[in-house]
C-alpha positions in Angstrom: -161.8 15.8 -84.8 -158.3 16.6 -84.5 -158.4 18.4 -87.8 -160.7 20.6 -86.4 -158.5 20.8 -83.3 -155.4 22.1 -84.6 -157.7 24.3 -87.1 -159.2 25.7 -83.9 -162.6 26.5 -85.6 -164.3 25.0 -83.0 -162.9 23.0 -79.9 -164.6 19.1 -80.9 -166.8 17.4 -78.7 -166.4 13.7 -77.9 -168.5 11.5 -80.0 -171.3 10.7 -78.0 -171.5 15.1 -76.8 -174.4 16.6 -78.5 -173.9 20.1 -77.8 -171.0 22.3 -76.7 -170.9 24.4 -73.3 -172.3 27.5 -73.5 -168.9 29.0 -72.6 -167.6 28.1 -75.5 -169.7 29.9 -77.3 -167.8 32.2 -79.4 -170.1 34.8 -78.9 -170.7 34.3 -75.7 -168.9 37.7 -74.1 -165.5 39.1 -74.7 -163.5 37.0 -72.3 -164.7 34.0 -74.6 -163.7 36.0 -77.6 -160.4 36.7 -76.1 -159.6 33.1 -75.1 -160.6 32.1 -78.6 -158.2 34.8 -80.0 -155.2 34.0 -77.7 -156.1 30.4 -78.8 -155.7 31.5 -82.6 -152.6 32.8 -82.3 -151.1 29.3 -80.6 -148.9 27.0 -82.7 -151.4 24.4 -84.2 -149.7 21.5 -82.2 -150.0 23.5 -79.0 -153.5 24.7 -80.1 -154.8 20.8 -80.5 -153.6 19.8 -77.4 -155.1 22.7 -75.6 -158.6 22.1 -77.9 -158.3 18.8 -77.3 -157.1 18.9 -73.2 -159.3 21.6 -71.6 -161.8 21.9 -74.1 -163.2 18.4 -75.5 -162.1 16.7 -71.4 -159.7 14.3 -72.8 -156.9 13.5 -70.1 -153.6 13.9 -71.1 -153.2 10.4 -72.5 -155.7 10.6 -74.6 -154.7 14.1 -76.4 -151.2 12.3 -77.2 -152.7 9.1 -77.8 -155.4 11.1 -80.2 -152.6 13.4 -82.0 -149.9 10.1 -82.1 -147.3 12.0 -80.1 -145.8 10.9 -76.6 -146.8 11.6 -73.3 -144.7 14.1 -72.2 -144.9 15.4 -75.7 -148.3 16.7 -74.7 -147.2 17.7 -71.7 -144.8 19.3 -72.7 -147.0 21.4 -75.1 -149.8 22.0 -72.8 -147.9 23.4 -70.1 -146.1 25.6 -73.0 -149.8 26.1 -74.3 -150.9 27.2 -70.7 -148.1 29.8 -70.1 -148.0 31.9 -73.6 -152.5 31.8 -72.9 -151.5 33.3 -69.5 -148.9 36.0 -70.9 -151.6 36.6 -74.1 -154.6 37.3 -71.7 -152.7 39.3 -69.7 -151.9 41.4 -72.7 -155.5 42.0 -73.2 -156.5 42.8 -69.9 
């Protein structure tokens, strides 16, 4: 699962999810497709926790706990994660 994460070719779904939200459907419509490209062009530790965070649910705790890196690690990262999305979606629009 985390593989797949930091791969980002498809956000993983916890183990008892069956199916993934429609929205994440990569062809879904083009803001999907431009999340999932501003996604791809993350660092793959910032990707995972991302994937991981707002994707798959996990809380914060369980990303670091998931990828074996501190707390604030993945904090850290998500909030850096969070900021170059918003400047990389904003370049699209």
């Amino acid at each position: 699962m985390v593989r797949e994460a930091i791969r980002g070719a498809r956000p993983p779904t916890r183990p008892l999810d069956n199916e993934l939200p429609a929205a994440l459907d990569r062809d879904s419509s083009p803001e999907t497709a431009a999340v999932h490209q501003a996604l791809d062009q993350l660092a793959p530790g910032h990707r995972a926790v991302v994937v991981l965070h707002l994707y798959a649910g996990y809380s914060v705790s369980d990303t670091a706990a998931a990828l074996n890196i501190p707390l604030e690690t993945a904090r850290s990262r998500l909030r850096v994660a969070r900021d170059r999305l918003r400047h990389l979606l904003a370049e699209e629009g």
